[in-house]
C-alpha positions as CSV (number, residue, x, y, z in Angstrom):
1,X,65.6,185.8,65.9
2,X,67.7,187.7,68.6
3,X,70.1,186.2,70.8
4,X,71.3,187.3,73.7
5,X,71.4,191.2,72.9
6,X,72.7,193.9,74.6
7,X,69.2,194.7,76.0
8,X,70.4,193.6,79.5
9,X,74.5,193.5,79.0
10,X,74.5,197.0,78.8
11,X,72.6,197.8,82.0
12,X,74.5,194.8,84.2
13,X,78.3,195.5,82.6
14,X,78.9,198.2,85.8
15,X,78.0,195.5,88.1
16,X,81.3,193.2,88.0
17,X,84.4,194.7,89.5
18,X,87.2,194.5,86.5
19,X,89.2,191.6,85.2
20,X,92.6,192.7,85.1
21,X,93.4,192.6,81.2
22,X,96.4,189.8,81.4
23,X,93.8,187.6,83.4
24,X,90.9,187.6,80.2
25,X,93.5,187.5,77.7
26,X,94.9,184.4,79.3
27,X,91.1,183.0,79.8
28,X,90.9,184.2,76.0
29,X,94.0,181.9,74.9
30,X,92.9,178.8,76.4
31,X,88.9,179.0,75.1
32,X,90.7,179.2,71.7
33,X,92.6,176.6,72.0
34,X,89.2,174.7,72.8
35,X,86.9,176.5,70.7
36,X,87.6,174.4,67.2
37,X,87.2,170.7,69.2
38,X,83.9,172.1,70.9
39,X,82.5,173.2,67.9
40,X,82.7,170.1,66.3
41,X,82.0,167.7,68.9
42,X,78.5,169.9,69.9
43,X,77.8,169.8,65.9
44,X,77.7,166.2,65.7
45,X,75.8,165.3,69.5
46,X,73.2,167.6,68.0
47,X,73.2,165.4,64.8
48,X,73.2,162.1,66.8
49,X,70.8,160.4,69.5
50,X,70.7,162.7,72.2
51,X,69.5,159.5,74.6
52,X,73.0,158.0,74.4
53,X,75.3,158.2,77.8
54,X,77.5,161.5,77.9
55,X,80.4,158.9,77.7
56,X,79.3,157.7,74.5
57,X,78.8,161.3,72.7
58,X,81.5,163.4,71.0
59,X,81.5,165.9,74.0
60,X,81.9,163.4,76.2
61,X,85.1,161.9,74.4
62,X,86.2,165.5,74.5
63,X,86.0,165.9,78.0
64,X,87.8,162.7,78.4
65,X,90.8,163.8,76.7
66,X,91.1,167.3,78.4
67,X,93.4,168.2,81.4
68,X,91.5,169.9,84.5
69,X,92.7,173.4,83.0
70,X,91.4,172.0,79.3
71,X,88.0,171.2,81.3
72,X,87.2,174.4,82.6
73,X,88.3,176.3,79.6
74,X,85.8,174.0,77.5
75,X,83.3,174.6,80.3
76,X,83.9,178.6,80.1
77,X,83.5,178.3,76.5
78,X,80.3,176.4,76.3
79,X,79.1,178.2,79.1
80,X,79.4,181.4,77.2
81,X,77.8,179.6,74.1
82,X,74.6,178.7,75.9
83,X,74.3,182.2,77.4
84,X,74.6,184.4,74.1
85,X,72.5,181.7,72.8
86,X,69.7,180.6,75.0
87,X,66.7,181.3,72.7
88,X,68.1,178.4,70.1
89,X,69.1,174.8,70.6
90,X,71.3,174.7,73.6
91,X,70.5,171.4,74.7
92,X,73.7,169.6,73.9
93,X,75.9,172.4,75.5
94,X,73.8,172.9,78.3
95,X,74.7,169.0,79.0
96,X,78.3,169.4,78.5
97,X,77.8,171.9,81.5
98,X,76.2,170.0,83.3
99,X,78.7,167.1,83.0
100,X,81.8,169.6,84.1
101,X,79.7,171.0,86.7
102,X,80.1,168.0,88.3
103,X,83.7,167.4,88.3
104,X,85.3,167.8,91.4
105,X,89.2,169.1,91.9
106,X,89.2,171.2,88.7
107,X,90.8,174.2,89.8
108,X,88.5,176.7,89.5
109,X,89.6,180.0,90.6
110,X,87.7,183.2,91.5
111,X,88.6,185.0,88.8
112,X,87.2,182.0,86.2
113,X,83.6,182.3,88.5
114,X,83.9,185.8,87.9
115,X,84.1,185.8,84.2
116,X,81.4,183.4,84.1
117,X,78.9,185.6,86.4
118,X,79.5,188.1,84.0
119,X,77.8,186.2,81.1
120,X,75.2,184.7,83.4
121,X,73.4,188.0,84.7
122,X,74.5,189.6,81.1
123,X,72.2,186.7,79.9
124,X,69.4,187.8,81.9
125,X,66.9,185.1,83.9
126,X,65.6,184.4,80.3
127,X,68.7,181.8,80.0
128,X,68.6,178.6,81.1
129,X,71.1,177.3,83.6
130,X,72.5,180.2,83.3
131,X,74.2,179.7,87.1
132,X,74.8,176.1,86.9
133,X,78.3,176.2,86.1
134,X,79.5,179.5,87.9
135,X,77.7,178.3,91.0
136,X,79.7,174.4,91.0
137,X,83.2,176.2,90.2
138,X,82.8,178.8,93.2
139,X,81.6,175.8,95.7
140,X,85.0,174.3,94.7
141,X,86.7,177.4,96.4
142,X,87.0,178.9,100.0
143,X,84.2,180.3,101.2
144,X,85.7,183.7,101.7
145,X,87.3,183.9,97.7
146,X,83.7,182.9,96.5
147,X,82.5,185.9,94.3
148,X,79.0,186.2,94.9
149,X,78.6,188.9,97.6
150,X,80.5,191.3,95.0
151,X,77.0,191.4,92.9
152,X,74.8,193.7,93.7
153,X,71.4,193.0,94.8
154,X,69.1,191.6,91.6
155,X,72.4,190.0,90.1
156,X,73.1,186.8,92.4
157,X,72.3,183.2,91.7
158,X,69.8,183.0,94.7
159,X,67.5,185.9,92.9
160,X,67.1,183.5,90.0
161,X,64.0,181.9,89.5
162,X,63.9,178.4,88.0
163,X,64.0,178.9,84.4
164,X,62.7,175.3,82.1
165,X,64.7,174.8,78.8
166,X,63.4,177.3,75.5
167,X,61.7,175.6,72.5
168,X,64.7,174.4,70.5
169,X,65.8,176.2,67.9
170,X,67.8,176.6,64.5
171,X,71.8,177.0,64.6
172,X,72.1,180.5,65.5
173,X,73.6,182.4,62.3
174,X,76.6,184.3,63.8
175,X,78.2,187.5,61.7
176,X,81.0,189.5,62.1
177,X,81.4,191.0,65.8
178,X,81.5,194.4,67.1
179,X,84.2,195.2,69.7
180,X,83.0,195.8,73.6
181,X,84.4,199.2,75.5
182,X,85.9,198.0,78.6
183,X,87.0,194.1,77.1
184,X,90.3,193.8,75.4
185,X,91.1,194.3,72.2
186,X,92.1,190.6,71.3
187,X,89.5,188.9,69.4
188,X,88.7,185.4,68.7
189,X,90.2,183.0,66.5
190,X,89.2,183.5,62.9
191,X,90.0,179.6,61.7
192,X,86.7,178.1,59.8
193,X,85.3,176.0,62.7
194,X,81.5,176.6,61.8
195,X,79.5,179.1,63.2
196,X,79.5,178.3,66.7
197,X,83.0,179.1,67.2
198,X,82.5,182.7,66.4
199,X,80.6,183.0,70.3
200,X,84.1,182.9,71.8
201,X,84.2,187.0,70.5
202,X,83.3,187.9,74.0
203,X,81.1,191.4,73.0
204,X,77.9,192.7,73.0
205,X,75.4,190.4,72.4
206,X,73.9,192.2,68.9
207,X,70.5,191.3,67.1
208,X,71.2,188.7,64.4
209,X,69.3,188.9,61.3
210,X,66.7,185.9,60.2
């Protein structure tokens, strides 16, 4: 099964002007800080009745107990889940999404939307949602800071067709990751938070075995 590989990162990674390296690094510090109570509050939603109300699941409670800066790093971080993983079970994340979409007053700033347009048109229009959250954080800022224009042609959220939600899948298996020229060196956090905390390597999305 193949997530999201590098068959279309590698042709849209010229697109994005470049995140100054402090800026990612500091984006990079506050997914991990996220990464290990994300993992385990998707794990068990996907175990549980997915018909309950979002304040009743495990990602919901997270939410609950995050800051606005601890919202939109979880948001960033499950938004980069469901796009290197579209083609399994993204249900639960894609919810989470969803809910932080929706927040108001977060903070976003252009930079985050930027970061986040990079993993959606990596993704391809194969990913579900894949504008959802991008698109509510850049409506939060000025009109004139909003990143879109800076995408070419082929790359914006209005070229997007609606995409429905993928079969559901299997837990993606997630190995060892390579690094990506052009992204700093700094890699994820290596503490044993199940599999799903390994997405936060922010590389090339490579061909997984099974």
């Amino acid at each position: 099964m193949a997530s999201v590989a590098g068959r279309a990162a590698t042709s849209t990674r010229d697109a994005f002007p470049p995140l100054p390296r402090a800026v990612v690094q500091s984006f990079y510090r506050r997914m991990r800080a996220v990464a290990p109570a994300a993992v385990g509050a998707i794990e068990r939603d996907r175990a549980a009745d997915v018909e309950r109300a979002f304040a009743d699941t495990a990602c919901g409670r997270l939410a609950r107990s995050l800051d606005d800066a601890g919202l939109r790093a979880l948001g960033m971080w499950t938004h980069h889940w469901c796009m290197r993983f579209y083609d399994d079970d993204t249900r639960v994340g894609r919810r989470l999404v969803r809910e932080i979409a929706v927040r108001p007053g977060l903070g976003w700033t252009a930079d985050e939307v930027r970061w986040m347009l990079r993993e959606s048109v990596s993704a391809g229009p194969a990913a579900a949602e894949r504008f959802t959250l991008p698109r509510a954080a850049a409506a939060q800022l000025p009109p004139e800071e909003r990143p879109f224009a800076e995408l070419p042609p082929g790359h914006r959220p209005e070229d997007a067709p609606s995409i429905s939600d993928r079969p559901a899948g299997a837990t993606p298996p997630v190995g060892p990751a390579e690094g990506q020229p052009g992204e700093p060196a700094e890699g994820p956090p290596t503490e044993p938070t199940a599999a799903i905390a390994d997405v936060l390597a922010l590389v090339p999305r490579q061909r997984r075995a099974g």
